[in-house]
C-alpha positions in Angstrom: 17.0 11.8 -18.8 15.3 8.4 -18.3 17.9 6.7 -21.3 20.9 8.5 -20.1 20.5 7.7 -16.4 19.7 3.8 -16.3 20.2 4.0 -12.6 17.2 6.6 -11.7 14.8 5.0 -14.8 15.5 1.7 -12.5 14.6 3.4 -9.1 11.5 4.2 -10.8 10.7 1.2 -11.9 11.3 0.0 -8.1 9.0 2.4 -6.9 6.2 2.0 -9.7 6.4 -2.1 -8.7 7.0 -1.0 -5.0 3.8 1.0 -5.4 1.7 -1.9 -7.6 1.7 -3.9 -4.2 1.2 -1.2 -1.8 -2.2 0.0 -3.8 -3.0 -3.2 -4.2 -2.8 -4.0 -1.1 -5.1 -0.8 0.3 -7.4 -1.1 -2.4 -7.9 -4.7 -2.5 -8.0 -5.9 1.2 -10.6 -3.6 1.8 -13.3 -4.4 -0.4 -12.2 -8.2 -0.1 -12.9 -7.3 3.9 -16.4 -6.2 2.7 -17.3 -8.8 0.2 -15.6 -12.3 2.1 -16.1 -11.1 5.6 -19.0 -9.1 4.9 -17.8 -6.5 7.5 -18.9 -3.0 7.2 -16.7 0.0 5.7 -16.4 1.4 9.2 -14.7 -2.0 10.4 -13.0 -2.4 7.3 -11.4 1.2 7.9 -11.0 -0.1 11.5 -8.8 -3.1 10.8 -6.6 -1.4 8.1 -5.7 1.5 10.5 -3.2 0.0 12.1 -1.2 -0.5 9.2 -1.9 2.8 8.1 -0.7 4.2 11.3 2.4 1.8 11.5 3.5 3.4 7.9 3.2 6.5 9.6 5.4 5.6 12.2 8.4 3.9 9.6 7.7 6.8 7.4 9.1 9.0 10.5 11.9 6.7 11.6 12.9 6.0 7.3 13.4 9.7 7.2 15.9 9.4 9.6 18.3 7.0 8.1 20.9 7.9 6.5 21.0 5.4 4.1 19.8 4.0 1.1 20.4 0.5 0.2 19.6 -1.2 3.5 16.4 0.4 4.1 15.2 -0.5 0.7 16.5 -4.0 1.3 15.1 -4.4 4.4 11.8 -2.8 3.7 11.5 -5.5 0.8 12.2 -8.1 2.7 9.1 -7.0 4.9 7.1 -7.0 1.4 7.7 -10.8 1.1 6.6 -11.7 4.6 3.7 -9.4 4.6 2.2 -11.0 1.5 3.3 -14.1 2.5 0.5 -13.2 5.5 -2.1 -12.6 3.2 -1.8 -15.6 1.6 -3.3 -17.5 4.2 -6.3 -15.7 5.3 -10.0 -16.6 4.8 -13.6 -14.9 5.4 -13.4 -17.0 8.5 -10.5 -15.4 10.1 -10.6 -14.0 13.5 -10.6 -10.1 13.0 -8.0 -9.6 15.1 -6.0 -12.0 13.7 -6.8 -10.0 10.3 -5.6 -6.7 11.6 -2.6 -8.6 13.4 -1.5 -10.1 9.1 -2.3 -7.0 7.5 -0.1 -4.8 9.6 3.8 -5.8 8.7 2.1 -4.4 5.4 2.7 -0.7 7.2 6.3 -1.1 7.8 7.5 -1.2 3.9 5.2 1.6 3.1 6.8 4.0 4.9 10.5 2.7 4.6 10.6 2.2 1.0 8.8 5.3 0.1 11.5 7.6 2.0 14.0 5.3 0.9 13.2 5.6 -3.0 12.8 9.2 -2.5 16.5 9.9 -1.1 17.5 7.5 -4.3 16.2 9.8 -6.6 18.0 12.8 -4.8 20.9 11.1 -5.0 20.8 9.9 -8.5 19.2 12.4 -10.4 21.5 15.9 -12.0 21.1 18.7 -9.5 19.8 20.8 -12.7 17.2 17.8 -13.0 15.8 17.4 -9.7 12.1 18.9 -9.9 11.4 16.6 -13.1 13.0 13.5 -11.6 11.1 14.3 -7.9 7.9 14.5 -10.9 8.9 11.0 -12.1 8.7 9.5 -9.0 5.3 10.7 -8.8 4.1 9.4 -11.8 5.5 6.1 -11.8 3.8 6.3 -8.1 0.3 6.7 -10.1 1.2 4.4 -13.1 1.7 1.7 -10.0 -1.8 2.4 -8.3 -2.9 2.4 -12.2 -1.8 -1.3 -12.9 -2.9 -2.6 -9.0 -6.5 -1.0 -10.1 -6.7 -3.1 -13.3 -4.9 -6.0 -11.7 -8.1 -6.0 -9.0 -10.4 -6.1 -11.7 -8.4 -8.9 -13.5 -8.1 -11.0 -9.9 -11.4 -9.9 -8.4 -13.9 -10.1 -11.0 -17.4 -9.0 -10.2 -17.0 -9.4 -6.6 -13.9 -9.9 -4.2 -13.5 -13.7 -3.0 -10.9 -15.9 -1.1 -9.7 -16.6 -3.9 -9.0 -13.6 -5.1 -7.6 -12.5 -2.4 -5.0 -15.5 -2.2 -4.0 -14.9 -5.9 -3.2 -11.0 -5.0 -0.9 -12.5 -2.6 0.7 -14.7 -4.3 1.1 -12.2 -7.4 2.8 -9.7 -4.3 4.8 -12.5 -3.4 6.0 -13.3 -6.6 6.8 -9.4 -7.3 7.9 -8.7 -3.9 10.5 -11.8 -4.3 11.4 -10.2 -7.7 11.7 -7.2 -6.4 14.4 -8.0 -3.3 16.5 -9.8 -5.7 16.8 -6.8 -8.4 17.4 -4.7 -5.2 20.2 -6.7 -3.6 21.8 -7.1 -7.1 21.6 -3.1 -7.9 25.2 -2.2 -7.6 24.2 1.4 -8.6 22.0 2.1 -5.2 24.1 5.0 -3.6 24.5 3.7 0.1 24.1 7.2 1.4 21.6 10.1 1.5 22.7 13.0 -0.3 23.5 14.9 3.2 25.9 12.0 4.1 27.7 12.2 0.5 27.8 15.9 0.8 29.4 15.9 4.1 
């Protein structure tokens, strides 16, 4: 299936680099939140909530579009500028102003998840649906797999600034990447599967 449909083996290559950052991002900023800030794990949880609750919120409003290429693009996009944001924080930022960078984070999450999701629908064989839906899955956990080792590779012994600023600019790097290989996709269905059927 994956070498005779080069269209859904590059959605989940999307979502496995799409989910890299987004692990990486929830795994990473809070133990760097712990270790650089030295704030607790209830005030870590505290200022990543937001986010959380923000993906929750696109999540919602992604399952309601009816398309696939824009959302993907613009949810991309968001990826650039929200690692751009990381980029620039320190142990002595404001933690407000921490929860206030860390949230455009929350917007991709839920956008790009539905949006890779309807991609697969629409570009896997109706007979091959469960194992492609299982695909997206795994390349899901083969994503938080290489954002685990890349923490250990970036971070060390103990989370620093400078840890933290080269996870960024790794995300920005991929996230740039990324948005180009996804404008440039020709084979990104514009519509949900409802729309085409209808």
């Amino acid at each position: 299936m994956l070498v005779n449909n080069l269209p859904l083996t590059v959605t989940y290559l999307r979502y496995g680099t799409f989910s890299l950052m987004a692990y990486g991002m929830l795994y990473g900023f809070s133990q760097w939140l712990q270790s650089g800030p030295g704030l607790s794990s209830t005030k870590a949880g505290l200022i990543t909530l937001p986010m959380s609750v923000l993906a929750a919120v696109s999540a919602l409003v992604g399952g309601r579009l009816k398309t696939i290429r824009n959302p993907l693009i613009f949810g991309t996009v968001g990826l650039v500028f929200a690692a751009g944001c990381i980029a620039v924080i320190t142990s002595g930022t404001p933690t407000l102003l921490l929860a206030l960078l860390v949230l455009p984070f929350g917007i991709p999450q839920g956008i790009c998840s539905n949006a890779n999701q309807a991609a697969v629908y629409a570009q896997a064989r109706q007979e091959e649906l469960g194992t492609a839906a299982g695909l997206l899955r795994t390349s899901q956990y083969v994503g938080a797999i290489v954002a685990a080792s890349l923490l250990g590779l970036l971070f060390g012994k103990h989370p620093t600034d400078h840890g933290m600023h080269s996870l960024a600019w790794v995300m920005v790097v991929l996230s740039a990447a990324l948005l180009i290989a996804t404008v440039m996709d020709r084979t990104l269905p514009s519509a949900a599967v409802s729309e085409q059927h209808e």
